[in-house]
N, C-alpha and C positions, 0 to 999 in steps of 0.2 A: 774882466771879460764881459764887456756890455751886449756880447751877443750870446751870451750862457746865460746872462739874469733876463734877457726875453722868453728863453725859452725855458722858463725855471731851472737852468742849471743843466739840463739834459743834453743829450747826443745822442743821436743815430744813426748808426750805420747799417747798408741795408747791402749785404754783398748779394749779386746774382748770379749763380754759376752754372755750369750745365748742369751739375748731377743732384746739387743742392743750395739753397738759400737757406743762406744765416743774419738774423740779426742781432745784432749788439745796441743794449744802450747803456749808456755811461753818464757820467757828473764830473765835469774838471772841478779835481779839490784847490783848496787855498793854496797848496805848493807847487801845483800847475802840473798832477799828475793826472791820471783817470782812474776810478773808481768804474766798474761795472756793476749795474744796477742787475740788466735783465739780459738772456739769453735765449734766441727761439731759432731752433734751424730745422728743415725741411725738407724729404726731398723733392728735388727739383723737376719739377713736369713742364713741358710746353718749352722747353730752350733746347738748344743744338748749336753747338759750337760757339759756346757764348753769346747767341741770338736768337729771338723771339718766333717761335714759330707758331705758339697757339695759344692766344695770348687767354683765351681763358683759363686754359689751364695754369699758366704762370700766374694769372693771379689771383687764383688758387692759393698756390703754393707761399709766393708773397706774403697772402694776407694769412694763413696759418702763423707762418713763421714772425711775424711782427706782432700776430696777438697772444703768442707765447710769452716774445721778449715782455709785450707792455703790462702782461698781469705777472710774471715773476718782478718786474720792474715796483709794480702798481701806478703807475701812471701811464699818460697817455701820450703817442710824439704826433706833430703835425709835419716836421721835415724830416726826410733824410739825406745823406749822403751814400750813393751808389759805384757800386764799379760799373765799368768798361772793358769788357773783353773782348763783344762782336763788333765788326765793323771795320776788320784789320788796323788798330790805330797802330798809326806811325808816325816818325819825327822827322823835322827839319829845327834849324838854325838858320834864321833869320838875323841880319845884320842891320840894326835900321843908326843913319847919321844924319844930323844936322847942323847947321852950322849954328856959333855962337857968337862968333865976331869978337874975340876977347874981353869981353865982357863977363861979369859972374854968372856962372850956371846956378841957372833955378827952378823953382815948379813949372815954370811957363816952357822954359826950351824941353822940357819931360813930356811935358802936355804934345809939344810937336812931336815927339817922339812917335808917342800916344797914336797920334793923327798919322803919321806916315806908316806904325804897322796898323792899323788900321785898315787902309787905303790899299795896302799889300794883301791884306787876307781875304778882304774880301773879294777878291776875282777866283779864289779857289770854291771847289763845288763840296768842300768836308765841311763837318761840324769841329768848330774847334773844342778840343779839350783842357788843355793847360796852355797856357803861353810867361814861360818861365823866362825871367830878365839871369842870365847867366855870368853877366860880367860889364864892364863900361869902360870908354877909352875914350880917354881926352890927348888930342893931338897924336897918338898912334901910342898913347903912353897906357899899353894894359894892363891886367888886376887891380884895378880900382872897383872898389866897393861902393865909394857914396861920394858921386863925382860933387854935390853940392856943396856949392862957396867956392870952388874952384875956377880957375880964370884957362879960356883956351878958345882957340878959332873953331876947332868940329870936336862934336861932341858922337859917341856912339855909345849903344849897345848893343850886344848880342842875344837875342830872345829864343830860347827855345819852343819850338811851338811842336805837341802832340794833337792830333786830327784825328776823324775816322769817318768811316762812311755814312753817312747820315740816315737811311733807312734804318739800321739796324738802332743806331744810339735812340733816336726817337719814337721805334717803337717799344722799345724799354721803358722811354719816358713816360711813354701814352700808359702801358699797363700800371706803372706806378702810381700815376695820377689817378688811375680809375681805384685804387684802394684807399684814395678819400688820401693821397701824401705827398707834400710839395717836396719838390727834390732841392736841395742847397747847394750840393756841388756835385760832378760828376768828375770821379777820379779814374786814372788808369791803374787798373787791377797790379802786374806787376809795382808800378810807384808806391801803390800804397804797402804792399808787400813789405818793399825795402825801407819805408817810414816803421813800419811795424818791429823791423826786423833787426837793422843794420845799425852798428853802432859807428858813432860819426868818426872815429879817424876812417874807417874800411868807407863810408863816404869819402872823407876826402882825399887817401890817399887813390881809389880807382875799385871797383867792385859791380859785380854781375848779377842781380838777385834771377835768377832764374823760377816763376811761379808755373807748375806744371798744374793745372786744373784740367781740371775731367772733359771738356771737348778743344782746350787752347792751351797753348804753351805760350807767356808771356813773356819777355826778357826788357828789363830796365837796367842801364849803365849810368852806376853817380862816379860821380869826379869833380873834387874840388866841393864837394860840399852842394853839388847839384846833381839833378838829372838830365845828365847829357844825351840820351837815345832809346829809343822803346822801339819795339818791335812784338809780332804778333805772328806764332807759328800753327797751322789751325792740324795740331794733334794732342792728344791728351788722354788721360787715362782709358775714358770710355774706347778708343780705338784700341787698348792692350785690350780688354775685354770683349770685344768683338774678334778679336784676333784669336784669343782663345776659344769662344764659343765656336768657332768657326772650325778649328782646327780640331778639336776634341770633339764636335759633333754635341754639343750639351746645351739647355737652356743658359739665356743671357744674366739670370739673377744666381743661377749656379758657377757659370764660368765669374762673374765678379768676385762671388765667395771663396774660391778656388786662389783668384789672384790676391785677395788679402790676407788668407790665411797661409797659403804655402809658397803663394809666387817673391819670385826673384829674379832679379836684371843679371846675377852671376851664377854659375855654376858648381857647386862641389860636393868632395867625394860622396857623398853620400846619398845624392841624388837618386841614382840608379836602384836604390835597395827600398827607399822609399816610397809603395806602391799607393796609390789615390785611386778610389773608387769616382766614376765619372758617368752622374746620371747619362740618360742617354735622349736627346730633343725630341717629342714626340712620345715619349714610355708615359706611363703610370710613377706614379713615385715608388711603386713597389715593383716598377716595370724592371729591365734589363739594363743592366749596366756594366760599363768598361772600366777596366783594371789597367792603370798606364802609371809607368815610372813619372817620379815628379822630373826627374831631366825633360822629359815631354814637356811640360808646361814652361820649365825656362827655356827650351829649346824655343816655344813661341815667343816667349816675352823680353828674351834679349833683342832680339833682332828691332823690334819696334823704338825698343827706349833708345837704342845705340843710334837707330835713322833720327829718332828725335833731336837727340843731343847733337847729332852729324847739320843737323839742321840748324840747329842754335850756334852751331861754330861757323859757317857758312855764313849766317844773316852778320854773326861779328864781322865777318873779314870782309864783307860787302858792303859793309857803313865806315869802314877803316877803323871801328873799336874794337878789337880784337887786343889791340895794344892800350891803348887807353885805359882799358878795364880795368888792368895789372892780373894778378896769380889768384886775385880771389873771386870766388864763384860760394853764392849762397842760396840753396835750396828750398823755394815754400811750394805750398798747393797739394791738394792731398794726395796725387801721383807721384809725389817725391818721398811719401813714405812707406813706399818697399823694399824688402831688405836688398840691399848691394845697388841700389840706384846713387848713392853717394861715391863709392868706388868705381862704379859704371860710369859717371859723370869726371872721376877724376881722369879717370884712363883716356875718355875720348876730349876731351877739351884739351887736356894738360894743366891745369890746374889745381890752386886749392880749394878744396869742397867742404861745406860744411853748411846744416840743415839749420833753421832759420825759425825762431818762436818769436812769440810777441813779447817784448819787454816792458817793462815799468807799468804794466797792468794790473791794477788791484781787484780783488774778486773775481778772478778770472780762473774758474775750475779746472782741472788737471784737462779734463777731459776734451778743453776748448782751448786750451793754450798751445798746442801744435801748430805744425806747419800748414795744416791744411785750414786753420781760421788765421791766419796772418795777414790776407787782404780786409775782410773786417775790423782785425785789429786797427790797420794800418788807417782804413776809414776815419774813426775816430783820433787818429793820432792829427791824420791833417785835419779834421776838423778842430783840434785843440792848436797847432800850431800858425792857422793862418784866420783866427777867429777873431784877431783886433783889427789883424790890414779889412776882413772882409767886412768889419763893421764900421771902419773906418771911408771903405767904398761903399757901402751900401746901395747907392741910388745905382751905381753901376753893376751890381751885382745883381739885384731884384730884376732887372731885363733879362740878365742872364737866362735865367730860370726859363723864360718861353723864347727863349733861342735867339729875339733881337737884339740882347748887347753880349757880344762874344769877346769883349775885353775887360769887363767887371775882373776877373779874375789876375790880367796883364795890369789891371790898376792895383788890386790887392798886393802884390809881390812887389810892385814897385814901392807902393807906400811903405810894405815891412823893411824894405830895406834902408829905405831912408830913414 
């Protein structure tokens, strides 16, 4: 890993979320796992809906939570890797073909490849984020892996490419850089989720990772050992909690504690006998306060998650992955864990649910190995998994980083594959 021994062996990932910022750094060991060094998370000031609304206060919160990580660490990082959650990113599949004229395929007819999505992305007005090589077809002859040495007239691939608005990804970038940190790649929040999370046949047979974070709901669809669709639904946890504060008449930091302590996306019997004391917005702490059956509070909080999820079936069946996916559905982001949101999710999707940790993670404290640190796991994972194509593209990736070479990354994938 000649790009770990530049940076003595370290990793970091730097998630940014509405509610909080965490970061992780890590050491890829000899057997090509991760070791976790350091752990710093925050909460999160200055975002809204996974974007930058003030930016001093994010970077704030940023530089808190990275000088946690670096002295539990005891070292220092100069990159990170960040998520992507504002800016609606969304996906297309790009098909790019050239001819080869029966002649061997080689690095050169790749390079036109190269050149024609190139030439294609750039008349769009998004920032690219990933541009994944999905598959290749010589003479109409699909699933081929590594068309080189092969003899054919037209040569294709299929590129996935995820985008987003670029105000919002860039002011991200700007706050990051102002905490003295080069960014190395910018991943999409659900993806990394699913890196984090997903175990490869549920890759390649067809699976939903679904990341609920506190202002977005993220949805990535692998198949086949890729990611074939992301999508971006702007609700999340913090909208239950305004829902309840709203509904019960209570401060915002009380209605949150309300929803991690008693709230539920389902109903039962016991509800009703149940009874919850409920400051009241505006009192003393010793002021007057409301007595309301907990049915009250799932009464508010079903209805939100079930629109949510009604939402995520909906974006499926509008990209035509609704079938693609298959039966599984896996749940990260720390709005997925409240009690009956897995059952909630089963009922209204039709599928199988099940809630989603960081795997193969070494020193990873009980405390931080949930669903809701699964996007920074997942950071780190691609940074371990694409850390020789990306050192192997280097010269194209280092532009990356201030936004002029937007395929450093489309070069990384293609070299791993070959």
């Amino acid at each position: 890993m000649p790009k770990a021994k530049m940076r003595h062996g370290l990793i970091a990932a730097l998630d940014v979320g509405t509610t909080k910022v965490c970061c992780f750094i890590a050491r890829a060991t000899d057997d090509g796992s991760l070791r976790v060094l350091g752990i710093g998370h925050q909460l999160s000031r200055g975002m809204r809906n996974g974007a930058v609304v003030d930016m001093e206060e994010a970077e704030t919160s940023i530089r808190a939570a990275v000088d946690a990580a670096e002295q539990m660490a005891e070292d220092r990082v100069r990159e990170v890797l960040v998520n992507v959650s504002g800016g609606q990113p969304t996906s297309n599949n790009v098909t790019v073909e050239v001819a080869v004229n029966g002649h061997e395929i080689g690095e050169q007819d790749i390079r036109r490849m190269l050149d024609h999505a190139r030439h294609h992305t750039q008349s769009t007005d998004r920032d690219l984020i990933h541009s994944i090589p999905v598959g290749f077809t010589v003479d109409g002859n699909e699933g081929i892996r590594d068309p080189r040495g092969m003899f054919g007239e037209r040569l294709a691939v299929t590129i996935h490419l995820v985008s987003a608005n670029p105000g919002p990804v860039r002011n991200l970038s700007t706050v990051v850089h102002r905490c003295h940190l080069d960014i190395e790649a910018r991943v999409a929040s659900a993806y990394a989720s699913g890196l984090a999370c997903l175990v490869d046949d549920e890759r390649d047979l067809g699976v939903t990772c679904i990341d609920m974070g506190g202002g977005t709901t993220t949805i990535a669809v692998f198949q086949g050992g890729h990611l074939m669709h992301t999508d971006t639904i702007p609700v999340g946890g913090v909208h239950v909690t305004n829902d309840i504060a709203r509904g019960l008449s209570t401060p915002l930091v009380h209605a949150e504690r309300m929803k991690t302590l008693y709230g539920s996306a389902l109903p039962s019997p016991s509800d009703d006998r149940e009874i919850l004391k409920v400051p009241l917005v505006g009192e003393d702490e010793d002021g007057a306060t409301n007595q309301v059956p907990r049915s009250m509070l799932v009464q508010i909080i079903q209805p939100r998650l079930e629109e949510t999820f009604e939402l995520v079936r909906s974006h499926l069946e509008a990209g035509g992955f609704d079938k693609v996916a298959g039966r599984r559905v896996v749940l990260t982001g720390g709005a997925a864990q409240m009690q009956g949101v897995r059952d909630l999710a089963a009922m209204v999707l039709d599928k199988q649910v099940r809630h989603g940790r960081p795997v193969g993670m070494q020193g990873l404290p009980e405390a931080t190995n949930g669903p809701a640190f699964a996007t920074c796991a997942g950071l780190l994972r691609y940074a371990l998994l694409n850390a020789r194509a990306e050192t192997a593209a280097k010269p194209a990736r280092a532009t990356e980083s201030d936004g002029t070479g937007k395929f450093g990354r489309l070069t990384s994938w293609l070299r791993k594959n070959f």
